[in-house]
MMTF fields as JSON, N, C-alpha, C and O atoms, coordinates in Angstrom:
{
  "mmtfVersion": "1.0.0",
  "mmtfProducer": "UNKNOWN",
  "numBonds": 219,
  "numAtoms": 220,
  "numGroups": 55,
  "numChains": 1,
  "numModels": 1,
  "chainsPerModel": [1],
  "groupsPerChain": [55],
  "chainIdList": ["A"],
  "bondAtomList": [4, 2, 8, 6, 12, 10, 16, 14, 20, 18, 24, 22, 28, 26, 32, 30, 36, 34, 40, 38, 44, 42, 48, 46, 52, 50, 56, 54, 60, 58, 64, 62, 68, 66, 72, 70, 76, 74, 80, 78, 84, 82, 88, 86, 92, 90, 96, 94, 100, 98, 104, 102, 108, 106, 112, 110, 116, 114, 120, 118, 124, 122, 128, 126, 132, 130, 136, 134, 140, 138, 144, 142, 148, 146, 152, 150, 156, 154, 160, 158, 164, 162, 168, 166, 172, 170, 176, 174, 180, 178, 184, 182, 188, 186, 192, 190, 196, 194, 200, 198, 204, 202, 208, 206, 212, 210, 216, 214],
  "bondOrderList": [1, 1, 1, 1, 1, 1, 1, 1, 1, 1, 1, 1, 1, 1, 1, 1, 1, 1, 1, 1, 1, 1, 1, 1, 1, 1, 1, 1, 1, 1, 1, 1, 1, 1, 1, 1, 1, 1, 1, 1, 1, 1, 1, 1, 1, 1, 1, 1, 1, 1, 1, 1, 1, 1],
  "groupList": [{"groupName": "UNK", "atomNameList": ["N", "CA", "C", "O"], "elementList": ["N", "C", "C", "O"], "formalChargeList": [0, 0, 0, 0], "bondAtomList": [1, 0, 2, 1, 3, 2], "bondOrderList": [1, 1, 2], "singleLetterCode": "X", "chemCompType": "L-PEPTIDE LINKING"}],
  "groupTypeList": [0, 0, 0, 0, 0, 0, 0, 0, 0, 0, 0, 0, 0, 0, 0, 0, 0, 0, 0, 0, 0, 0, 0, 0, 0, 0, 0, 0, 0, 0, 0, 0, 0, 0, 0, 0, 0, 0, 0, 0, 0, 0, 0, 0, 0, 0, 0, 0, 0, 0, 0, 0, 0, 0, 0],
  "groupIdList": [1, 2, 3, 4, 5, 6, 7, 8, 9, 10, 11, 12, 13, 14, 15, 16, 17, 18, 19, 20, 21, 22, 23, 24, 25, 26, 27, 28, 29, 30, 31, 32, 33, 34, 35, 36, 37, 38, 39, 40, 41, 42, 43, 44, 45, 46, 47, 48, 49, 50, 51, 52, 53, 54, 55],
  "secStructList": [7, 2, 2, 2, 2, 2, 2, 2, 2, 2, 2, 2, 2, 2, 2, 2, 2, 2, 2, 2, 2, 2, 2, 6, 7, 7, 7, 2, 2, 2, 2, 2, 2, 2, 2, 2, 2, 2, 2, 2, 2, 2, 2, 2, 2, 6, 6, 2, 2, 2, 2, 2, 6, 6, 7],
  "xCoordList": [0.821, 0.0, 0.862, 0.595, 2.008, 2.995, 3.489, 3.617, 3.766, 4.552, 3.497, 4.003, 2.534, 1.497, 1.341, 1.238, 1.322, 0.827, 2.176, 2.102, 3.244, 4.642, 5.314, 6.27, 4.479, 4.774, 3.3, 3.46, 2.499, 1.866, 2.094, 2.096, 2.332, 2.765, 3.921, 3.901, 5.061, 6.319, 5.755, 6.051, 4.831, 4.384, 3.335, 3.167, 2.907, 1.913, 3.306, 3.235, 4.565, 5.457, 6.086, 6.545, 6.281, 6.679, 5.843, 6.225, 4.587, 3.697, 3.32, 2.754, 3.869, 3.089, 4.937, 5.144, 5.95, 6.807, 7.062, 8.03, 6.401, 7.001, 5.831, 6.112, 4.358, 3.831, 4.29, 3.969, 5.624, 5.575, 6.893, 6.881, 7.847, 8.717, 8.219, 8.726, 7.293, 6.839, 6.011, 6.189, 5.171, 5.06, 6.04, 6.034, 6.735, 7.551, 9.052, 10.038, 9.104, 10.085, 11.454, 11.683, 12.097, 13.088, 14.576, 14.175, 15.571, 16.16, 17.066, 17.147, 17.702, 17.924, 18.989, 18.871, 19.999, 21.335, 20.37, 20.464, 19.422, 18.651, 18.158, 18.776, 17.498, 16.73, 17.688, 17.497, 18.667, 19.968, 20.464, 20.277, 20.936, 20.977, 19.888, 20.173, 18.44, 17.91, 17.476, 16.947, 17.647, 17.768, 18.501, 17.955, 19.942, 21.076, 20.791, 21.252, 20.19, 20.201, 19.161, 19.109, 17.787, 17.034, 17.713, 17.411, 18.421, 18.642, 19.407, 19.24, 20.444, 21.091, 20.351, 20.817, 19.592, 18.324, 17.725, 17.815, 17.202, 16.674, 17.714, 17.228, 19.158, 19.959, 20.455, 20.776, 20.406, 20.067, 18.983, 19.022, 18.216, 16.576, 17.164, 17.662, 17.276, 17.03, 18.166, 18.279, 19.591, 20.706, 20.175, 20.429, 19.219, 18.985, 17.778, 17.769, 16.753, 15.998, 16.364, 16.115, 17.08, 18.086, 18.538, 17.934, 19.188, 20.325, 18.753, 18.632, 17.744, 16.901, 16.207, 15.998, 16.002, 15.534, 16.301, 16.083, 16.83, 18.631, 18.202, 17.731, 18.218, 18.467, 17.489, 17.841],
  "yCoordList": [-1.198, 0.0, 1.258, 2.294, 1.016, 2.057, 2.723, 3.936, 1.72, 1.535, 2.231, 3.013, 1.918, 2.584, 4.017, 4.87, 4.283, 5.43, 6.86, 7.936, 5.959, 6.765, 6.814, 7.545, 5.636, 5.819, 7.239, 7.887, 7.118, 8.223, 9.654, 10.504, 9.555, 10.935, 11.657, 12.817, 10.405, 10.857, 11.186, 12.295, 10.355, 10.746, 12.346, 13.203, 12.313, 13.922, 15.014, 16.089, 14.777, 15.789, 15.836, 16.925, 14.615, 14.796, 15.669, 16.799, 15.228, 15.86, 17.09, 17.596, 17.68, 19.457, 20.197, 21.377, 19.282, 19.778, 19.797, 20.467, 19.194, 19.198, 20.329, 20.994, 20.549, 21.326, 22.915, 23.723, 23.145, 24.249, 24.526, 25.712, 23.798, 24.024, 24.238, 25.186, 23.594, 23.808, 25.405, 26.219, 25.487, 26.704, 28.082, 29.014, 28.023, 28.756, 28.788, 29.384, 28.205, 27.727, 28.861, 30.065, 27.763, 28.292, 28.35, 27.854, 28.627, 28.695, 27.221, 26.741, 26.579, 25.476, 24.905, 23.752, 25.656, 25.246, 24.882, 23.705, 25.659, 25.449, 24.084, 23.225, 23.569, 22.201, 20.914, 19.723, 21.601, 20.507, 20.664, 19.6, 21.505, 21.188, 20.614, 19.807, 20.954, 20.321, 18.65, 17.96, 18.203, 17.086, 16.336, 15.5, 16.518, 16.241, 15.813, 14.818, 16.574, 16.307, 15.622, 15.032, 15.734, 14.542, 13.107, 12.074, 12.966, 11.671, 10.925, 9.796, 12.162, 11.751, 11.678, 10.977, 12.096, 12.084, 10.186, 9.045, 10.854, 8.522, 7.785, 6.664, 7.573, 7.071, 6.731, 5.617, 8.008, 7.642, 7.1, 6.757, 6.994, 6.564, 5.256, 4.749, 4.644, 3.172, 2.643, 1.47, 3.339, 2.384, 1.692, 0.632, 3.141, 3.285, 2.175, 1.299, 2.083, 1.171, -0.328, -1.185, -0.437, -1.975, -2.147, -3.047, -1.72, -1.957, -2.253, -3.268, -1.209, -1.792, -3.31, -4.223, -3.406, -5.104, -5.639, -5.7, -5.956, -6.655, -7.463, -8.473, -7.285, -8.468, -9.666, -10.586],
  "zCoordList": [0.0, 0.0, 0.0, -0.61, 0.819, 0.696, -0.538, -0.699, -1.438, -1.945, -3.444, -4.248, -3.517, -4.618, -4.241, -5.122, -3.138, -2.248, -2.979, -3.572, -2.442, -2.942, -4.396, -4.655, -5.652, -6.03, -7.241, -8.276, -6.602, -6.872, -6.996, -7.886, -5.433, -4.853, -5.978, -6.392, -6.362, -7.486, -8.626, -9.071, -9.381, -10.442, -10.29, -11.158, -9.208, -9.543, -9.252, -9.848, -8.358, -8.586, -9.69, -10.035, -10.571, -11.852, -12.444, -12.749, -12.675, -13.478, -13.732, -14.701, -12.314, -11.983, -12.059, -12.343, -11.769, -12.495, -13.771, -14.129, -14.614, -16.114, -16.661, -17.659, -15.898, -16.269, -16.437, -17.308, -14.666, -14.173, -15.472, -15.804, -16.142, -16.942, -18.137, -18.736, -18.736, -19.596, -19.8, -20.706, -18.739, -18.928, -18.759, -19.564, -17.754, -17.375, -18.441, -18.006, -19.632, -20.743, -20.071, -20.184, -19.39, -18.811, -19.975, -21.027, -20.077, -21.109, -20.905, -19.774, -22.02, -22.064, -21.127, -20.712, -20.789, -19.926, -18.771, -18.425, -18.064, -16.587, -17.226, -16.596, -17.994, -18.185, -18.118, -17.873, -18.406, -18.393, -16.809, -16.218, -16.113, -14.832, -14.098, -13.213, -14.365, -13.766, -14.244, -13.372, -15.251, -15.777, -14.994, -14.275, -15.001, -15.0, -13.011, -12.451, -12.55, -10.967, -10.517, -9.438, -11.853, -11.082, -11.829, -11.232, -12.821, -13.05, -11.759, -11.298, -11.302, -9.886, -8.698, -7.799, -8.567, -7.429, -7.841, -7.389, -8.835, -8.948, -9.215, -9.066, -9.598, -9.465, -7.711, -7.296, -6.883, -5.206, -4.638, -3.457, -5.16, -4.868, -5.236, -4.23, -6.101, -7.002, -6.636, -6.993, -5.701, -5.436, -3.627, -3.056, -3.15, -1.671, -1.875, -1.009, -2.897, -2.596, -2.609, -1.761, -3.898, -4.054, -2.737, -2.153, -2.241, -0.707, 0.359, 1.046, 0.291, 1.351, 0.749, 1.547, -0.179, -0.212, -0.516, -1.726, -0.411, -0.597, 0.061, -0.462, 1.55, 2.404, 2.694, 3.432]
}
């Protein structure tokens, strides 16, 4: 239940963020930093979740 719950919650912050960029058409270098830090953000998410069911 958790686990649907949270992965919701990610998808509506995706969602209302890609809305707020899209509207707000920020210039391209900012889309690339921010790219660039959520790929590293779920790259910490997806190493931190592996290690918790690991065991």
């Amino acid at each position: 239940m958790a686990s649907k719950l949270s992965s919701g919650v990610v998808a509506l912050l995706l969602a209302g963020t890609t809305a707020l960029l899209i509207a707000l058409r920020p210039p391209a270098w900012l889309l690339l930093v921010l790219g660039s830090f959520a790929l590293a953000v779920l790259y910490i998410v997806a190493r931190a979740f592996h290690i918790l069911t690991e065991a």
